[in-house]
C-alpha positions as CSV (number, residue, x, y, z in Angstrom):
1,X,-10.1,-14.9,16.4
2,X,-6.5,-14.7,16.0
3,X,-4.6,-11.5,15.5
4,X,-1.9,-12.0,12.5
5,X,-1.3,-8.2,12.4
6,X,-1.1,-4.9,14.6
7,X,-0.5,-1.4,13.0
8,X,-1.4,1.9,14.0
9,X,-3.0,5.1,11.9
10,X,-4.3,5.6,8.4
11,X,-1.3,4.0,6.8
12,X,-1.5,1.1,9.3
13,X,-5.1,0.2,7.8
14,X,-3.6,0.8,3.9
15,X,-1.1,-1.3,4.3
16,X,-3.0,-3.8,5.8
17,X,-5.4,-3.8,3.1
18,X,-2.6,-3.9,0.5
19,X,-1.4,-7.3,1.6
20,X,-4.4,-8.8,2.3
21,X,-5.7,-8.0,-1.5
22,X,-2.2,-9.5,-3.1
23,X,-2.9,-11.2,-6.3
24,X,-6.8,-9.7,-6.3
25,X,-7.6,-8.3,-10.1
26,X,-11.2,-7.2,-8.8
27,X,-12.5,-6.2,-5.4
28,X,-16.0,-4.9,-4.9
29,X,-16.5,-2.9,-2.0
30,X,-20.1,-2.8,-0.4
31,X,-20.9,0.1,2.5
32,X,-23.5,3.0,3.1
33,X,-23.9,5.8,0.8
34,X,-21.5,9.0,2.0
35,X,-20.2,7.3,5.2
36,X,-18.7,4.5,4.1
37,X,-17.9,5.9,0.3
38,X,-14.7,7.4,1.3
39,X,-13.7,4.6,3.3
40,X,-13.6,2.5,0.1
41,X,-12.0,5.4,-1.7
42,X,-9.5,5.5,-0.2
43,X,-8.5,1.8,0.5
44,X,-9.2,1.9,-3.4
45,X,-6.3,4.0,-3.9
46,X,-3.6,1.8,-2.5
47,X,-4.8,-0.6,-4.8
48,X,-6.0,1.3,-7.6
49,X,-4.0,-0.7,-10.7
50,X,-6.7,-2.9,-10.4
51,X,-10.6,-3.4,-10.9
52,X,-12.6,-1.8,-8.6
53,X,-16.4,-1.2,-7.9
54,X,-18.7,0.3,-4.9
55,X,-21.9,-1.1,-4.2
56,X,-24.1,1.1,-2.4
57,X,-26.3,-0.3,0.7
58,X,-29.3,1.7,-0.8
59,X,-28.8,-0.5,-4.4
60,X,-27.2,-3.7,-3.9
61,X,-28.1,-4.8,-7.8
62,X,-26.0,-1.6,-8.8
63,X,-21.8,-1.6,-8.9
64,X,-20.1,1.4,-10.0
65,X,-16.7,1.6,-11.3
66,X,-14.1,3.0,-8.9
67,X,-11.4,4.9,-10.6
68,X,-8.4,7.2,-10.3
69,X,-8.3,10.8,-12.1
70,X,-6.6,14.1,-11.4
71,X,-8.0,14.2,-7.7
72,X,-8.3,10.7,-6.6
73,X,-10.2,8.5,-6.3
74,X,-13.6,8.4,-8.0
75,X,-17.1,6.8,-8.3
76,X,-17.6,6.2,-12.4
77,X,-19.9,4.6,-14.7
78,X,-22.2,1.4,-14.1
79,X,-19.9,-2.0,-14.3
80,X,-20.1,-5.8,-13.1
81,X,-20.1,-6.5,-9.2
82,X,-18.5,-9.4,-9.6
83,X,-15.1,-9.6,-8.1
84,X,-12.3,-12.1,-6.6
85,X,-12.6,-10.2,-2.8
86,X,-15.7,-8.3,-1.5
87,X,-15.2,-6.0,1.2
88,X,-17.8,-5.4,3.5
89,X,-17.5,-1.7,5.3
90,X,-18.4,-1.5,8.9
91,X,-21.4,0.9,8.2
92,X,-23.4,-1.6,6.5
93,X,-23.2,-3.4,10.5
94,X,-24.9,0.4,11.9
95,X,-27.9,-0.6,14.0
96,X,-29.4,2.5,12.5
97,X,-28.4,1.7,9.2
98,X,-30.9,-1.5,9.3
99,X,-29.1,-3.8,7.0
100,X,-29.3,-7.4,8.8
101,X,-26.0,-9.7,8.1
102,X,-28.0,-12.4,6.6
103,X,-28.7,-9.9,3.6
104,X,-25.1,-8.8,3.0
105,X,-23.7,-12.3,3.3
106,X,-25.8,-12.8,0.2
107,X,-24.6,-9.9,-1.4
108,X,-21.3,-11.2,-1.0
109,X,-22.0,-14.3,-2.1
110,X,-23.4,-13.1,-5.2
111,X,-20.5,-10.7,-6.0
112,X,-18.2,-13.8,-5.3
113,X,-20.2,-16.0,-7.4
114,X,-17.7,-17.8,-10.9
115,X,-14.8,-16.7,-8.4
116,X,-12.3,-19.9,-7.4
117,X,-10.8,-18.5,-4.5
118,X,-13.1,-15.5,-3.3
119,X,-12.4,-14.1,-0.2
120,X,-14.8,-11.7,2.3
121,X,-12.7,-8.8,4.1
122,X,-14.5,-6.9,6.9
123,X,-13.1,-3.6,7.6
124,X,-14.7,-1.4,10.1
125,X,-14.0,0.8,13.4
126,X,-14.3,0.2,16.8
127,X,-15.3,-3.8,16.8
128,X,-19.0,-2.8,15.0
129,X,-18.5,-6.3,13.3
130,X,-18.2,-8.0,16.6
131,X,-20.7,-6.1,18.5
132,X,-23.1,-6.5,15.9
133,X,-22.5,-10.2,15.8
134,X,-21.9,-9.8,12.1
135,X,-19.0,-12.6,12.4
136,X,-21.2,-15.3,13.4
137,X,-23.2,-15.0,10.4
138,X,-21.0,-14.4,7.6
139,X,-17.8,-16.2,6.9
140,X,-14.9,-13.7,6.9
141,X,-11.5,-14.7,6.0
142,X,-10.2,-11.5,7.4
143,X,-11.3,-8.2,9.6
144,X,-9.7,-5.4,9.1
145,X,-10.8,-3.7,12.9
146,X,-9.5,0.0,14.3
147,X,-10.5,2.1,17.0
148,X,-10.4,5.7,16.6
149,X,-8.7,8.3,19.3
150,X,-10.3,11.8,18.9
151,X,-8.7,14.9,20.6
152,X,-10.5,18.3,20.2
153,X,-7.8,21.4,21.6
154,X,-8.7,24.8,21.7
155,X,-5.4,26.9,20.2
């Protein structure tokens, strides 16, 4: 897989994002419950002048609305999953998580499904696409893919 792109932080992964959606009017977003919830939150909010909905791992026949009020972003009301660009959250790949790739490749191609030019965006930490093998199964057009450096100091 080629690398078009290399960026650093939070605002390295926005940005990214950003461009890659260009010309979207709906994304979906599909990921665990709690874990990955933020994760589309947030990525929601550098896009947020457009349609967005969260599809939870524990109800993949269920979208809700994803919208922007007085402290960010926000899970809202029951809406339509389908969408121009699905994004597939790197928790959904979680050994422990048990959600095989076969299963959200049809959940992707479901929410892409009356879209002309649908695209599938991974975004995840630490390579768990390409550990789990998730890339050999489903059809990505793009992987979003950072690692995470952690420092704990005692002050």
């Amino acid at each position: 897989m080629p690398i078009i792109n290399t960026s650093e932080g939070v605002g390295g992964i926005l940005n990214s994002f950003r461009g890659l959606v260009e010309g979207a009017k709906r994304i979906t977003f599909v990921g665990t419950p709690g874990f990955c919830t933020p994760f589309a939150e947030l990525l929601g909010f550098v896009v947020r002048d457009r349609e967005l909905a969260f599809i939870s791992s524990q109800d993949f026949d269920k979208a809700r609305s994803i919208f922007k009020d007085y402290e960010g972003m926000q899970l809202g009301e029951l809406t339509d999953k389908h969408a121009d660009i699905v994004v597939l959250l790197g928790g959904l790949s979680m050994p422990k998580v048990g959600i095989n790739p076969e299963k959200a490749k049809e959940v992707a191609k479901e929410i892409l499904e009356g879209s002309e030019n649908g695209k599938i965006i991974g975004v995840c930490f630490q390579s768990m696409f390409l550990k789990q093998k998730w890339d050999e199964i489903i059809n990505f057009d793009y992987i979003i893919n950072s690692d995470l450096a952690v420092e704990v100091m005692e002050v």
